[in-house]
N, C-alpha and C positions, 0 to 999 in steps of 0.2 A: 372221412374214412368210410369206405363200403367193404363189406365181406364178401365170400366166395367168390368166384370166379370174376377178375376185372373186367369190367368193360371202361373205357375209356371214354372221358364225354369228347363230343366232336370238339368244342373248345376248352381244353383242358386250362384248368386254373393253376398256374404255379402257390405252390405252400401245400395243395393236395398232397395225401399218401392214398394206398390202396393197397388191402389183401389179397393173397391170391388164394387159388382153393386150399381149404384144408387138407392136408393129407389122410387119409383113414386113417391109419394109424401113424402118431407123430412120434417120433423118440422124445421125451420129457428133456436129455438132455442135449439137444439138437438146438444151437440158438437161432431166428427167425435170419432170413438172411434177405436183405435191402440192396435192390438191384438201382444202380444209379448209370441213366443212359447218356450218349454221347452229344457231341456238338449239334445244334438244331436237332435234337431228337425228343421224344417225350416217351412214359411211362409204358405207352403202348408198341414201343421197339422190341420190349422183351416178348410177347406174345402175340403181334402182329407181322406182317410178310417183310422181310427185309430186301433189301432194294434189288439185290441177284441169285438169291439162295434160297426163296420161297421160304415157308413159316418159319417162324420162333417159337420152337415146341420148349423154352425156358421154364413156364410156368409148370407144366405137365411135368418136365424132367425131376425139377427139385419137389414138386408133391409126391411123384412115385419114390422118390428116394428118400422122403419121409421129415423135409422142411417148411416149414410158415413162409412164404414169400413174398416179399412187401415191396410194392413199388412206388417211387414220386414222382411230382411234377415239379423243373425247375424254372426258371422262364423262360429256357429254350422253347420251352412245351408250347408258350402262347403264339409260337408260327410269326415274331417279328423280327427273327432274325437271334443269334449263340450272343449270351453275355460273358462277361467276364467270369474268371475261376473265383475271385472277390466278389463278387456278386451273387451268384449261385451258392459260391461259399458258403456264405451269410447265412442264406436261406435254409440252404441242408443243414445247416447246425440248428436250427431251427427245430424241422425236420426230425431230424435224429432224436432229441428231447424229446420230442412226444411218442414218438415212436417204442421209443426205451421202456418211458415212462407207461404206456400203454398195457408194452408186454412184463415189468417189471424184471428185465436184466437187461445185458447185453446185446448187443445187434451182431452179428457181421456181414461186410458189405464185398456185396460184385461191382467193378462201375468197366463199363467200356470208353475207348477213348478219352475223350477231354473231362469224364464224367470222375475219370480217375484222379485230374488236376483240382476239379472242383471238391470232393472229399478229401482230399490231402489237406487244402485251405481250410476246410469244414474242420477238418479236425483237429487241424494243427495252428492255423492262426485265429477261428472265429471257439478254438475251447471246448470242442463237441469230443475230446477224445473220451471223456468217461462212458460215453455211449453207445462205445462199438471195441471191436477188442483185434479178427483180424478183416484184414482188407485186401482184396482180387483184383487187381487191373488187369486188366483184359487191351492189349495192342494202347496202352496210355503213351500220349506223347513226352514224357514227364521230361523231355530234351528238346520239346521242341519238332518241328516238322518244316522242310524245307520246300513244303509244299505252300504254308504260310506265307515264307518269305516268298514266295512266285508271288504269291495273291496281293503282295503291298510293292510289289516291284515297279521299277521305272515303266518297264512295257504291260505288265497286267491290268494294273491299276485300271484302264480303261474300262476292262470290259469285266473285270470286277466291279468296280461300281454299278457300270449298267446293270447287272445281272443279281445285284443286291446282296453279293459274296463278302463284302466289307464291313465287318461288327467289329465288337468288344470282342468277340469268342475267339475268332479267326487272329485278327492283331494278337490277344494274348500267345496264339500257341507258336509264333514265330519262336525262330531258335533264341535270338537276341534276349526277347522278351521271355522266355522259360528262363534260359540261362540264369538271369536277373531273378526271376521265381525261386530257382534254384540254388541262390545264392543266400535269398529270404527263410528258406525253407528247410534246407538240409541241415544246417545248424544248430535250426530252435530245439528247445529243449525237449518239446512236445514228438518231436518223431518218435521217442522212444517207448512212448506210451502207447501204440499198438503195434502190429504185426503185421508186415507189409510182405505179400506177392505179387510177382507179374508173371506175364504169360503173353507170349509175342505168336505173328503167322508170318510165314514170309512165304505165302503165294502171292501171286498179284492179278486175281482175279479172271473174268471172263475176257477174251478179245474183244476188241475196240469197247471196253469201257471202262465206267472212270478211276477204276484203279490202275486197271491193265496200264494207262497213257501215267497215271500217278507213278506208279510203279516203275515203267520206263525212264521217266525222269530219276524219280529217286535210286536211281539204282546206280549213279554217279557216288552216292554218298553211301553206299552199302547194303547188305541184304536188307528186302523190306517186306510190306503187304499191303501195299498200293497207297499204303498214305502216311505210313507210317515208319520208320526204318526201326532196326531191330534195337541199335543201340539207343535209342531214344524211349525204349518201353521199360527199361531196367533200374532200380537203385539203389545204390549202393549200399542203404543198409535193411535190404531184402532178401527173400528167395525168390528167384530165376523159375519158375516151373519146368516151363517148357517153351522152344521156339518148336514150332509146329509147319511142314515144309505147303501140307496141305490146307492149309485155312489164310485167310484172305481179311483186311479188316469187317467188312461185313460177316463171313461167315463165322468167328472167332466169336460172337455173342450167342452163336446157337447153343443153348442148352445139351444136344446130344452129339456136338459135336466136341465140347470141353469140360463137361460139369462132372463125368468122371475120373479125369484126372488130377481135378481142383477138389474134388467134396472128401476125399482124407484128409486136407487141412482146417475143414471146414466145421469140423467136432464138437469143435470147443473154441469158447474168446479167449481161451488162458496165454496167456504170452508164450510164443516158441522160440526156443532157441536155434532153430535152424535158421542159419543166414547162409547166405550166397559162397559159394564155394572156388574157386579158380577166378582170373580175371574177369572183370567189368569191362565189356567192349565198350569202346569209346569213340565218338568222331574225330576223325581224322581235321586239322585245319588245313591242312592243301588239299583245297578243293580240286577234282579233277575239272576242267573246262571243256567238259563232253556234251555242251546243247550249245544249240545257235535260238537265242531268243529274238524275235520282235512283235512289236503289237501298237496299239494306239486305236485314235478315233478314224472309222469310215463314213467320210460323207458320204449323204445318198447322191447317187450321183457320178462320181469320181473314180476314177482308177487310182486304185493305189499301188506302187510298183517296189520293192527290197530287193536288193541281191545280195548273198553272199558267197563264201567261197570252201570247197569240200577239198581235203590236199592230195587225196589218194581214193583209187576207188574203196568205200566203205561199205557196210552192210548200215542200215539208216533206218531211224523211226523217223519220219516229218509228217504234221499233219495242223491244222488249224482250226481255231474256234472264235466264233461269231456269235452273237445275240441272233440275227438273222437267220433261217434256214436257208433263206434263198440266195443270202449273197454268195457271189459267182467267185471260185478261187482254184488259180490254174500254176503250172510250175513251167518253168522255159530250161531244160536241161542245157547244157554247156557245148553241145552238140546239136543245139538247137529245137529239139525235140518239145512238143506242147504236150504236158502229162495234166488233165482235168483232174481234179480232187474225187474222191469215187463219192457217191451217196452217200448225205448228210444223215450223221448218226444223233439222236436226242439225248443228252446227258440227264438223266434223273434228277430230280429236283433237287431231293435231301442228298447226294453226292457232292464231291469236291467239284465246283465250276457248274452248279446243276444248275439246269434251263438255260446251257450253252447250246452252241447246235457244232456238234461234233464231224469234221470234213477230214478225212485219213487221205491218203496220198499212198498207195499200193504200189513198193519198189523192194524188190530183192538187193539191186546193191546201188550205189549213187555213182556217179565219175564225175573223174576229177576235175576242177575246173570250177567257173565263176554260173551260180544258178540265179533265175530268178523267181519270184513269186510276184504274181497278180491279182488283186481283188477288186471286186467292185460291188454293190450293194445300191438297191435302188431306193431306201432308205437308211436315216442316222442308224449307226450301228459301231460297233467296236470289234475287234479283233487281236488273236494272239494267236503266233505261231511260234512252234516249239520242232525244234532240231535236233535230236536225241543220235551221236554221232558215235556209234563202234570202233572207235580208234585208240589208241593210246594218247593221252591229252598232250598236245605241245605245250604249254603253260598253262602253271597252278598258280593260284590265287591263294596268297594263305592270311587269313583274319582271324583274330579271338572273336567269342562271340558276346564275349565280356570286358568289359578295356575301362579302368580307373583314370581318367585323365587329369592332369591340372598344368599349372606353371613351367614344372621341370620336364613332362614328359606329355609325350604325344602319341598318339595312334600313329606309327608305322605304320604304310601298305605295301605287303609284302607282295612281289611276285616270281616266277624263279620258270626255266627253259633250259633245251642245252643249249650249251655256249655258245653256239652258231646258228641259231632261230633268231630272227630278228623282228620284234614287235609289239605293237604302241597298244595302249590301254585307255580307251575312255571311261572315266570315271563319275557315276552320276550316282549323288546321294540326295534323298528326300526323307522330310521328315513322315510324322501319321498319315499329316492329311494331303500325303500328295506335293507338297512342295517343293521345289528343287530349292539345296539350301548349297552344294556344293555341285559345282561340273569342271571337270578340267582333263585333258589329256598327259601322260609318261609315254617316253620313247625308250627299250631297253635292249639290249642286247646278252643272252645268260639270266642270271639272277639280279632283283632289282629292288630297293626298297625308296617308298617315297613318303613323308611327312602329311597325316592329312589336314588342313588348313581348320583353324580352331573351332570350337564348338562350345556353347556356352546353355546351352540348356540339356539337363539330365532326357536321356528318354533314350526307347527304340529307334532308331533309323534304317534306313534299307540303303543298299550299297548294290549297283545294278554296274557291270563290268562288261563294256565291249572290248574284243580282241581282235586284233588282225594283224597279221604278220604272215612271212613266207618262212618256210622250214628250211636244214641245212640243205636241202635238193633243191632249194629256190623255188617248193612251189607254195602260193595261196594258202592262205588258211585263216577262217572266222570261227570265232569260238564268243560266249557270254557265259557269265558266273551273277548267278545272282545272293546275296549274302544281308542278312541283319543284323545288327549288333549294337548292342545296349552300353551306350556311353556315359560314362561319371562325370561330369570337367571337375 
């Protein structure tokens, strides 16, 4: 533990706390307040430059407004990659005791992102609630992120591995795997023993980066803020602050740009009775099928060649990401046309897919017709490209993200079109580590449901969906869904 102003060691030790300045004058009855950071982040998030919105004046904010500010290290901090909300859990219960104990009362806590799932755990399954009273999520995926399931997908998986994007952290925040959290969690006795806020952004940050494309993607599954969707930051036995049109996941942790509309709740640990008022947005299960995914491994070496198909002319995000900077990635318009990838953008380390090398594709609108895409890289490398398609989806894919299975019942795979769209669905499921455990193709016509072939061990799976069919005007169309979901047999 160190006083005044934190400085953060270059290699931060997890089980650390740290003070921040004193405030000159402190209200006596103002309780300290334990700022808890996100996935791959460390204590030095709340007062150091955040990755597109310049400083974290966090510390400065709550000393002027006359709070103790305490920050930890969890093992995100040691830079080997996000652990599990169990894990971290553990740890901040930990944490929190001495912490408590130090200041002899109550704590209350701010946590951004995943930092929100790991206090939840802390409090509620590792017994830490006596030592905090309410609690601030800040853009918490506590539903899950569909940005997750990208990262464990049939096509990501490659250059997620390469790129060292595959942890505990990451697996845990799939929707599948919340869901399952969520199922653990919402129940126990213990939620009711503090006082739970959230607080969402639904900007999606700067152009070409790594929200903006997060953003783009998730915006299939509903209002977001580049990593996070709105319904996924809420719970149901909370209060709602505020969704905020201008803040973005990263800029939602700045001190002045939220800490005044949070610090009236922030008085006192005493339990409040203010809970959530009007409905609980919820995800929808018909997923819209508005990207065209593919990706895998690029030998050096090699052309690699994909086509797909666009049904109408559309307004289009496409654009591609490689371990590589230099590998070469071109588009063959359906008209024939060679569109080169514009200048490789660097995705920021501690971002979603960070230390990818970012290659955008600059089109106002696409036509229709069969396109294709080329790579090639003069070393091993991997690749993912993402099709983000302005249209109204021809078929929805509809999955729970929680499914009970045994004997009598089975996971249904629903899928549904109008009644005159004709087309087939490849179906590829893998379990953690990557393994193909099912693959099979459906042909349908309208709406269609098909039996998924048995499953015998409990866990997350990832469910990666190619589509291709022609519309009732006969023409073309590729579309991928990608989905996780936490099976019981």
């Amino acid at each position: 533990m160190r006083k005044g102003v934190i400085v953060i060691d270059s290699q931060a030790v997890p089980g650390k706390w740290f003070l921040g300045k004193a405030p000159d004058v402190r209200t006596p009855s103002y309780p300290p307040i334990v700022f808890v950071q996100g996935r791959n982040s460390s204590a030095s998030s709340w007062n150091e430059e955040t990755i597109y919105h310049g400083l974290n004046d966090m510390e400065r904010i709550a000393c002027l407004a006359g709070y103790q500010s305490v920050f930890v290290e969890l093992y995100d901090s040691e830079g080997k990659g996000s652990r599990s909300q169990w894990d971290n859990g553990k740890l901040l219960s930990t944490i929190l005791k001495e912490i408590s104990t130090y200041f002899g009362q109550k704590l209350n806590i701010i946590a951004h992102s995943k930092g929100g799932i790991d206090v939840q755990a802390a409090l509620i399954h590792y017994d830490a609630y006596p030592y905090a009273g309410r609690v601030l999520s800040l853009s918490a995926p506590h539903k899950g992120s569909h940005l997750a399931d990208l990262s464990y997908s049939w096509y990501a998986s490659w250059l997620a591995e390469l790129l060292g994007q595959k942890d505990d952290g990451t697996f845990s925040l799939q929707t599948g795997e919340m869901t399952h959290f969520r199922s653990l969690t919402d129940q126990n006795k213990n939620i009711n023993k503090n006082t739970y806020f959230t607080a969402a952004g639904a900007s999606r940050g700067p152009a070409f980066s790594s929200l903006s494309l997060g953003g783009a993607y998730l915006s299939s599954y509903g209002e977001n803020d580049g990593l996070v969707n709105v319904w996924s930051t809420v719970l149901p036995y909370g209060k709602h602050l505020f969704t905020d049109q201008s803040l973005d996941h990263d800029s939602i942790r700045i001190g002045s740009r939220f800490f005044s509309k949070a610090e009236p709740f922030l008085k006192s640990t005493e339990p409040s009775s203010i809970l959530t008022k009007g409905p609980i947005p919820e995800e929808s299960l018909e997923t819209e099928a508005n990207h065209i995914i593919r990706g895998g491994p690029l030998p050096a070496g090699q052309f690699v060649k994909l086509s797909f198909s666009i049904e109408k002319e559309a307004e289009v995000t496409l654009f591609t990401m490689s371990a590589d900077k230099e590998t070469k990635v071109t588009l063959r318009s359906p008209s024939g046309t060679i569109i080169p990838a514009q200048q490789p953008i660097a995705l920021p380390e501690k971002s979603y897919f960070g230390g990818a090398w970012l290659h955008p594709f600059e089109l106002d609108h696409a036509e229709p017709g069969t396109w294709e895409l080329s790579l090639q890289s003069s070393k091993n490398d991997a690749f993912l490209f993402i099709g983000n398609i302005h249209l109204p989806s021809p078929v929805q894919i509809i999955l729970p993200a929680l499914t009970i299975m045994n004997s009598k019942k089975k996971l249904l795979l629903r899928s549904q079109s109008s009644k005159t769209a004709i087309y087939s669905c490849q179906w590829r499921m893998i379990d953690r580590s990557g393994t193909l455990i099912h693959e099979f193709t459906t042909k349908a016509q309208g709406a269609a449901q098909h039996p998924l072939p048995s499953i015998t061990k409990e866990g997350t799976y990832n469910i990666t969906v190619d589509i291709e069919g022609t519309t009732e005007q006969g023409t073309p169309f590729t579309r991928t869904t990608v989905r996780s979901i936490y099976l019981t047999p």
